[in-house]
C-alpha positions in Angstrom: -6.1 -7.1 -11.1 -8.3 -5.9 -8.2 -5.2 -6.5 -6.0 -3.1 -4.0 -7.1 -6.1 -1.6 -7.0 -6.7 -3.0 -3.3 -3.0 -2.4 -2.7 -2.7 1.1 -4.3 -5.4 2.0 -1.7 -4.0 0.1 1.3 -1.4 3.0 0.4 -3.2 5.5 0.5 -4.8 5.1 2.8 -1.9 5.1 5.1 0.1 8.2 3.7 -3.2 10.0 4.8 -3.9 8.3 8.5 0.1 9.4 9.4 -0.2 12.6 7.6 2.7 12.4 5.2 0.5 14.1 2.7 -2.3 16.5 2.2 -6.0 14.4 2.9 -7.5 16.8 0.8 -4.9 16.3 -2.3 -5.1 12.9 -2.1 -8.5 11.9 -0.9 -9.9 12.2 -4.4 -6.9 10.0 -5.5 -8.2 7.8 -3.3 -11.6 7.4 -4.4 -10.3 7.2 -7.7 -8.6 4.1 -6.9 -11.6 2.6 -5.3 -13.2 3.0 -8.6 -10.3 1.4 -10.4 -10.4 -1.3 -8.4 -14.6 -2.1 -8.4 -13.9 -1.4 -12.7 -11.5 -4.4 -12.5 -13.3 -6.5 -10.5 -16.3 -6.3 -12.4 -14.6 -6.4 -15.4 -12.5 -10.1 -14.4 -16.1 -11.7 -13.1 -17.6 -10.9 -16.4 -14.7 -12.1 -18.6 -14.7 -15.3 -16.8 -18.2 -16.0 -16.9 -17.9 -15.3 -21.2 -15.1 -18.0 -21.1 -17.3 -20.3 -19.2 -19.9 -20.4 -21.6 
């Protein structure tokens, strides 16, 4: 699930380095995504250490 966060930002992240969009329009788009992404994360290691106990 973290992957598509990680990709969503990969994204991002280049639509602002080549300037195809406005940084400041999206930057907080971005940082939203980087939340996402730690959410899922944290969210996966915890359901899989529940269905290892």
């Amino acid at each position: 699930m973290g992957e598509k966060a990680n990709c969503s930002e990969y994204w991002l992240e280049i639509l602002i380095e080549a300037e195809l969009v406005d940084k400041n329009k999206f930057e907080s788009l971005l940082q939203e995504t980087r939340e996402i992404g730690k959410i899922l994360v944290a969210s996966t290691r915890k359901v899989k250490e529940k269905i290892k106990q």
